[in-house]
C-alpha positions in Angstrom: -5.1 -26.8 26.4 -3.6 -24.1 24.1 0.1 -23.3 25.1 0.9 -19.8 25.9 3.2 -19.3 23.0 0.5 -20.4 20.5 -2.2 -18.8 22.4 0.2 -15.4 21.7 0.1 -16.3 18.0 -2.6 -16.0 18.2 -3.6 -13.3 19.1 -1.3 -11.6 16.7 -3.2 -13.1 13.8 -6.5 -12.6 15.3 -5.9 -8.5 15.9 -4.1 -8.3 12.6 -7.3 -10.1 10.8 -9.4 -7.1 12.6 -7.6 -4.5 11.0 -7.0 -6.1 7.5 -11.3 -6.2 8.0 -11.4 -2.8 8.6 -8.7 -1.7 5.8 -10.4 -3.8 2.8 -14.0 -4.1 3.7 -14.9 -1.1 5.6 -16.5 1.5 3.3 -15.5 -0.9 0.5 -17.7 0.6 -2.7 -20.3 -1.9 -4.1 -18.0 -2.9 -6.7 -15.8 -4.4 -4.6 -18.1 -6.6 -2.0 -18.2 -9.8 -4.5 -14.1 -10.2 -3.6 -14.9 -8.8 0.1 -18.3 -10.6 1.0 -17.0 -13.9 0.5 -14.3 -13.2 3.1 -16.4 -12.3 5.4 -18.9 -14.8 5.9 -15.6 -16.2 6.6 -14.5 -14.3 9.4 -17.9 -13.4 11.3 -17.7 -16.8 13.2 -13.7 -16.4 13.8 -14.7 -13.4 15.4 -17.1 -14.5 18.1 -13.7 -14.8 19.7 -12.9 -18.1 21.5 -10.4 -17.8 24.5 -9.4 -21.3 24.0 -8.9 -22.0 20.5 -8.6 -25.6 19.1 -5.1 -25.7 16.9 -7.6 -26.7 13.9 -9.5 -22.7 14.3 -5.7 -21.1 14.6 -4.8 -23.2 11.3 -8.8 -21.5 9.7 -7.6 -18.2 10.9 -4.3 -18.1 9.4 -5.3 -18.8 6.0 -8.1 -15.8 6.5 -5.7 -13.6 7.5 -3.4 -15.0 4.4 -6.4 -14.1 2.0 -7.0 -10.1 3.5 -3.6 -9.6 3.3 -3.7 -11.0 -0.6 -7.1 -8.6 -1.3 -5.6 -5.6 0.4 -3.0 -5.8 -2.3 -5.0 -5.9 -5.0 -4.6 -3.0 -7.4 -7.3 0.2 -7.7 -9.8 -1.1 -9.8 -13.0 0.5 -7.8 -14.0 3.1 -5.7 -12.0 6.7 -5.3 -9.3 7.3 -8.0 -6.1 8.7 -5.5 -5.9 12.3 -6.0 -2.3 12.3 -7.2 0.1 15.0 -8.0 1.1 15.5 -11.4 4.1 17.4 -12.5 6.2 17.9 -15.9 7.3 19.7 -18.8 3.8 20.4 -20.3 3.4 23.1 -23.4 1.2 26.3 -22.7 -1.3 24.4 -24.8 -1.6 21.4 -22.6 -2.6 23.7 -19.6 -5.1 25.4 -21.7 -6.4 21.9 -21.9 -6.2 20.9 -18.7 -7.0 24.3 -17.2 -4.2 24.6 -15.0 -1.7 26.9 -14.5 0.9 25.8 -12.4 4.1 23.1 -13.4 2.8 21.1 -10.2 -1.0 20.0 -8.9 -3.3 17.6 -8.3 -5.7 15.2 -10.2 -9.2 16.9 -8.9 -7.7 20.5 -9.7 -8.0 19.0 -13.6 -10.6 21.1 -15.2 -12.9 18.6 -16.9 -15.7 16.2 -15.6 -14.2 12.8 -16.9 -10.6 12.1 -17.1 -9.2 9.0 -18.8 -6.0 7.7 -17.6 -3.3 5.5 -19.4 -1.1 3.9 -16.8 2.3 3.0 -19.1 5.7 2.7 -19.9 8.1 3.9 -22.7 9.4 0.2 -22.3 6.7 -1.4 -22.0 5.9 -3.2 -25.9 2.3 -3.5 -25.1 2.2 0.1 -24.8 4.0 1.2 -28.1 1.6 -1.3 -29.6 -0.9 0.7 -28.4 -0.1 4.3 -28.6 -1.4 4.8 -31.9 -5.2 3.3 -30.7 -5.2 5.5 -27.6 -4.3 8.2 -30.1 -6.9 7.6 -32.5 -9.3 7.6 -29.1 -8.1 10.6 -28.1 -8.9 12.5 -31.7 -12.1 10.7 -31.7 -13.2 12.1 -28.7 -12.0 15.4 -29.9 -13.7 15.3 -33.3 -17.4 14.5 -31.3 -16.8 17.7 -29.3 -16.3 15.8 -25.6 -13.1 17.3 -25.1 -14.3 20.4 -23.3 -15.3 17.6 -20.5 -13.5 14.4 -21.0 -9.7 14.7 -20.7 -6.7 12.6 -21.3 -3.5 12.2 -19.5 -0.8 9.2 -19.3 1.2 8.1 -16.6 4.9 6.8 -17.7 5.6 4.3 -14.6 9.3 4.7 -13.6 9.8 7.1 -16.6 11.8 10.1 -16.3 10.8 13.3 -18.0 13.7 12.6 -20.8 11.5 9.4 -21.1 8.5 10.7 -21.2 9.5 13.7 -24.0 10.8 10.3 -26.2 8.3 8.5 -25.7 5.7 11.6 -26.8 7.8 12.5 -30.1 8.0 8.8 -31.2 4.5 8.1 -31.1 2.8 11.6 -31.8 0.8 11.9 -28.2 -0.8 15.2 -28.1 -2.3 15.0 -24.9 -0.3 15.3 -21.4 2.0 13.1 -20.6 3.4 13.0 -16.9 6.8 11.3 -15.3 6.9 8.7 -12.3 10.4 7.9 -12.0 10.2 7.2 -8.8 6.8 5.0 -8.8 5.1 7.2 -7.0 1.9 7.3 -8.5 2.3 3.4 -9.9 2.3 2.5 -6.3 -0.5 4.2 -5.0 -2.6 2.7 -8.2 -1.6 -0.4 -6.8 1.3 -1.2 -9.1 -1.1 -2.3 -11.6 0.4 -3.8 -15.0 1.0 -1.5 -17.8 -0.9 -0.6 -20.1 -3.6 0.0 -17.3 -6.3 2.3 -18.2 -8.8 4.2 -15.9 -12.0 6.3 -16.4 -12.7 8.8 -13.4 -15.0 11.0 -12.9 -13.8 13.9 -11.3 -17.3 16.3 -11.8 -18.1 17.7 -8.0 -14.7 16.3 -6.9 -16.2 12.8 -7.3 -13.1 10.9 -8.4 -14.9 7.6 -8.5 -13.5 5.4 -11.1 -16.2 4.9 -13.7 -14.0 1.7 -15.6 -11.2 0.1 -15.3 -8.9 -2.0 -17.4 -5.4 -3.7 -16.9 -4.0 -4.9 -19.9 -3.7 -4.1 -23.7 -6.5 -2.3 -25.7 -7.3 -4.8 -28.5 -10.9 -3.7 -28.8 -10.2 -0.2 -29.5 -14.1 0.8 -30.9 -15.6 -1.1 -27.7 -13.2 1.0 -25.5 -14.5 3.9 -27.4 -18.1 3.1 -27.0 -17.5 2.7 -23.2 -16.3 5.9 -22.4 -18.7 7.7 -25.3 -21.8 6.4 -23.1 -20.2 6.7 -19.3 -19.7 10.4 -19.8 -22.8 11.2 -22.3 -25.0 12.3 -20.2 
């Protein structure tokens, strides 16, 4: 018979198993159930709960709970984009683009109904390698008239604005660039690796990511084509 110190233990596992189930799989989007289902086929027979657990079911239910807590770190890569604040020094022009007006606001105020997002660093050498492709994307998407509804912004992870302004002068970025110093908006992307890059769609305050990639851009035309056809219709 289970001692009461292990039967405590439990416990402990068993109710925090619950909530990691309700925190990763509850209202996951569809994208997500071929990491969550898996787990869960797991769980469902851990769950017809057992008063008197064999040490062997305590030893199944530990390693569960060892693989929720793994999935509910994984970084954004589905569902709803966080609606972060952005602040910095943008130009006049860059709010003309945007289609704000104020220093400080938030991701769905963004006037556009696609927004690419770069997730990078001024130290980061994968992202210097790439600024002059995510450029070129940029003017590309200009030159074929989607500006007026596909935006671009960067995010400079633990980059103060000094950084930032650097960072824009030595690689020519015309479109908004905003500080994280602090990791603010890294961390609630998941702390994802840089160069991360996002495509959201933030028409009727959707803000459901429509792609997602972590890691460098080598295949800048099949990036292109990517977001030309998720935000041509």
């Amino acid at each position: 018979m289970l001692m009461m110190t292990e039967y405590h233990e439990w416990l402990v596992i068993y109710r925090t198993l619950v909530i990691k189930v309700e925190e990763v799989c509850t209202g996951a989007p569809w994208q997500a159930w071929n990491l969550c289902w898996p787990l869960v086929e797991m769980v469902v027979p851990v769950l017809a709960w057992n008063p008197f657990p064999k040490r062997m079911n305590m030893k199944r239910l530990t390693l569960i709970l060892a693989a929720f807590l793994f999935l509910s770190a994984v970084p954004v890569w589905a569902g709803t984009f966080p609606d972060l604040v952005l602040s910095g020094g943008l130009t006049d022009a860059q709010k003309r683009y945007l289609g704000v007006t104020s220093e400080e606001f938030k991701v769905s105020e963004i006037k556009s109904d696609y927004l690419f997002v770069e997730m990078y660093s001024m130290y980061c050498p994968l992202c210097q390698q790439d600024a002059p492709k995510i450029n070129d994307l940029f003017y590309k998407v200009v030159l074929a008239g989607r500006d007026d509804r596909l935006k671009f912004i960067g995010l400079a992870a633990g980059n103060t604005q000094f950084e930032v302004d650097f960072y824009r002068k030595k690689f020519n970025v015309d479109f908004p660039l905003f500080e994280d110093a602090e990791y603010v908006m890294h961390k609630a992307l998941g702390e994802v690796g840089t160069p991360t890059f996002y495509l959201v769609e933030l028409k009727g305050g959707s803000m459901e990511i429509l792609f997602f990639q972590e890691g460098q851009a080598d295949d800048k035309d099949g990036l292109l084509k990517i977001i030309m056809d998720k935000t041509g219709d």
